[in-house]
N, C-alpha and C positions, 0 to 999 in steps of 0.2 A: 863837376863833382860838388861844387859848395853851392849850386841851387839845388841838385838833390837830396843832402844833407842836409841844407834846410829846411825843406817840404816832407823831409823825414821827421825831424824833432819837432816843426810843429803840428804834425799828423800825430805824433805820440802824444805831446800834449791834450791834444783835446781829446783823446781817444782814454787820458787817466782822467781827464775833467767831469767827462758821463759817465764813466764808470765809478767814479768817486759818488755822483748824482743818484744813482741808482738804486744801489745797495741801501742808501739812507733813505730816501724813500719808502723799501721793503721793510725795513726795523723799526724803522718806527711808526709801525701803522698801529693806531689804537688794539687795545682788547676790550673786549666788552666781558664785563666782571659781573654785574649786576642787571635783574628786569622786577623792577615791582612797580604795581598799581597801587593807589590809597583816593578813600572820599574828602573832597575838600568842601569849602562850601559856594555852591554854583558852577562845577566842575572835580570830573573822577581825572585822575593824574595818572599816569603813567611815564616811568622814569629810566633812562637809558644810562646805566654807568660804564667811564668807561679807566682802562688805567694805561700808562706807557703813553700819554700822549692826551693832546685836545678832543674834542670832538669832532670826529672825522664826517668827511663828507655827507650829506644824508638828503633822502627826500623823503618827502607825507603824502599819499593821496589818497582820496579813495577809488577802491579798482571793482569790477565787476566780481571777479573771482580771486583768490590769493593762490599760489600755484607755488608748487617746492622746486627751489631753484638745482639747476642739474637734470631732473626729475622731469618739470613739469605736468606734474600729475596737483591734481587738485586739492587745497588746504583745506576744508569746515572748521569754521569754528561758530562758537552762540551766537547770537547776535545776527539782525538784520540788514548790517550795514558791514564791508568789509575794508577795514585803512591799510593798506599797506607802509610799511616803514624800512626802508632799506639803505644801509649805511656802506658807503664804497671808502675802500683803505683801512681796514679795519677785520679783527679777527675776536671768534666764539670761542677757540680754542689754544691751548698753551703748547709750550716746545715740539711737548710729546704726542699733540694730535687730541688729550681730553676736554673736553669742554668745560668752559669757565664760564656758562650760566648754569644752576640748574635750581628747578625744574623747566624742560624746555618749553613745555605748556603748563599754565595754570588758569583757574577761574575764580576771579578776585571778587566775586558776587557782587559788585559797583551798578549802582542805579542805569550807565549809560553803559561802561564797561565792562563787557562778559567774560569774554577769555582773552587770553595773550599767547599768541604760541609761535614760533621761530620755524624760518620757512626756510634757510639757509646759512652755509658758512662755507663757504669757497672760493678760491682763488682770490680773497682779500673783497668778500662780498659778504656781507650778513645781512638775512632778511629776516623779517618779523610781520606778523599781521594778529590787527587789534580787533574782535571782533563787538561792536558795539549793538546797540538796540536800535538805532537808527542813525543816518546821517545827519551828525550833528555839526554845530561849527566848531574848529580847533584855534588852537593855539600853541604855536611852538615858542620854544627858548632856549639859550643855552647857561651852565652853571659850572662854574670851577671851583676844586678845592676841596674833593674829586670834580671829573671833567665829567658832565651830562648832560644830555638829552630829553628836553621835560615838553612833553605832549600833553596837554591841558586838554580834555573833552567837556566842552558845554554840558551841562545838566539841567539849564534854565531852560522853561518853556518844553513843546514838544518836537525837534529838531530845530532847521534852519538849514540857510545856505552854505551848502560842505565848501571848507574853508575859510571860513567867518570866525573872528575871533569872538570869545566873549564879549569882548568890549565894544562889536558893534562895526567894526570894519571888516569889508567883505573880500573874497578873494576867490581864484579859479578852481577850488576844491584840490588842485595837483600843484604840491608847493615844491619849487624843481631842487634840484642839489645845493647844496649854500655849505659852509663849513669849509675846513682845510685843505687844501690841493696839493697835487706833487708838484712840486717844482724841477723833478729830473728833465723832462721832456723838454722846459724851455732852455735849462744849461745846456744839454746835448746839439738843442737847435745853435745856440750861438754858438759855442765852441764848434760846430760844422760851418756856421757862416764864416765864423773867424781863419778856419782851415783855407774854405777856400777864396776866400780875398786876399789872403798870405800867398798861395800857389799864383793867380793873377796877376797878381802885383811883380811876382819875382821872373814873371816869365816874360811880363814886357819890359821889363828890365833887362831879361838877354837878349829880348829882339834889339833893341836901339843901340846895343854895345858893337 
């Protein structure tokens, strides 16, 4: 009875440890509040705000086609060049399901930048695709105090190496996810490791008695 009892309590424990992991995870996933473009000089800008949190996970690349996510059916926008921008842990929308950017598309008439229009907001996914005049090189950053996403497009010259910053350093055009991660999934894992090295432990402990 008291090696069951205790493979009982510490099976509960780690069973309140990921559930405690989880939940915080979901609530605190960014929203995305704000999208505006503006000319700067030697690069048009584009700026992701976001509120309830850092800037969550994100990647930049450019993709053949931009596609609605869900959907699957194919995005157009201006521009001959299409970037996709997709932020994972993060939400377009408040309590009640309305959206908290609007307008979902706009055209900020930008020497490099044409249009901006959102391709997605689901299951903690939001997509965006930028559509430029050509592949140019980029630049990312991030900003606090609100928390953002600053997409910097080249304006010098007549493109360049997609992925290249202004400044001259080159890159694979697909800049992968970077930003905040969940940490539920590695609590869960340990608290299951810790479960079963507890059960282990106590049962070669009844063998030897």
């Amino acid at each position: 009875m008291r090696l069951v009892r205790t493979v009982v309590v510490t099976s509960l424990a780690a069973i309140v440890l990921a559930l405690a992991a989880a939940p915080a995870g979901a609530q605190s996933a960014p929203t995305l509040v704000a999208v505006r473009a503006g000319r700067h000089p030697g690069f048009d800008r584009v700026v992701f705000e976001f509120r309830g949190g850092g800037v969550p996970s994100h990647r930049v690349r450019y993709v053949d086609r931009l596609v609605q996510d869900g959907s699957g059916n194919t995005v157009s926008v201006a521009g001959a060049a299409d970037l996709e921008v997709v932020f994972q842990g993060a939400n377009a929308h408040d309590d009640s399901g309305a959206p908290t950017v609007s307008p979902g598309r706009f055209s900020p008439g930008l020497a490099a930048v044409k249009e901006v229009a959102q391709t997605g907001d689901f299951e903690a996914v939001v997509g965006y695709g930028i559509g430029i005049d050509s592949r140019r090189p980029l630049k990312l950053s991030t900003l606090s105090g609100p928390s953002r996403l600053v997409v910097d497009v080249s304006t010098t010259g007549a493109g360049g190496s997609p992925g290249a910053s202004p400044g001259g350093s080159s890159g694979t055009g697909a800049l992968p996810f970077t930003g905040s991660g969940d940490q539920s999934l590695l609590v869960t894992a340990l608290a299951l490791l810790a479960t079963g090295a507890t059960v282990l432990a106590l049962a070669r402990r009844t063998r030897t008695r």
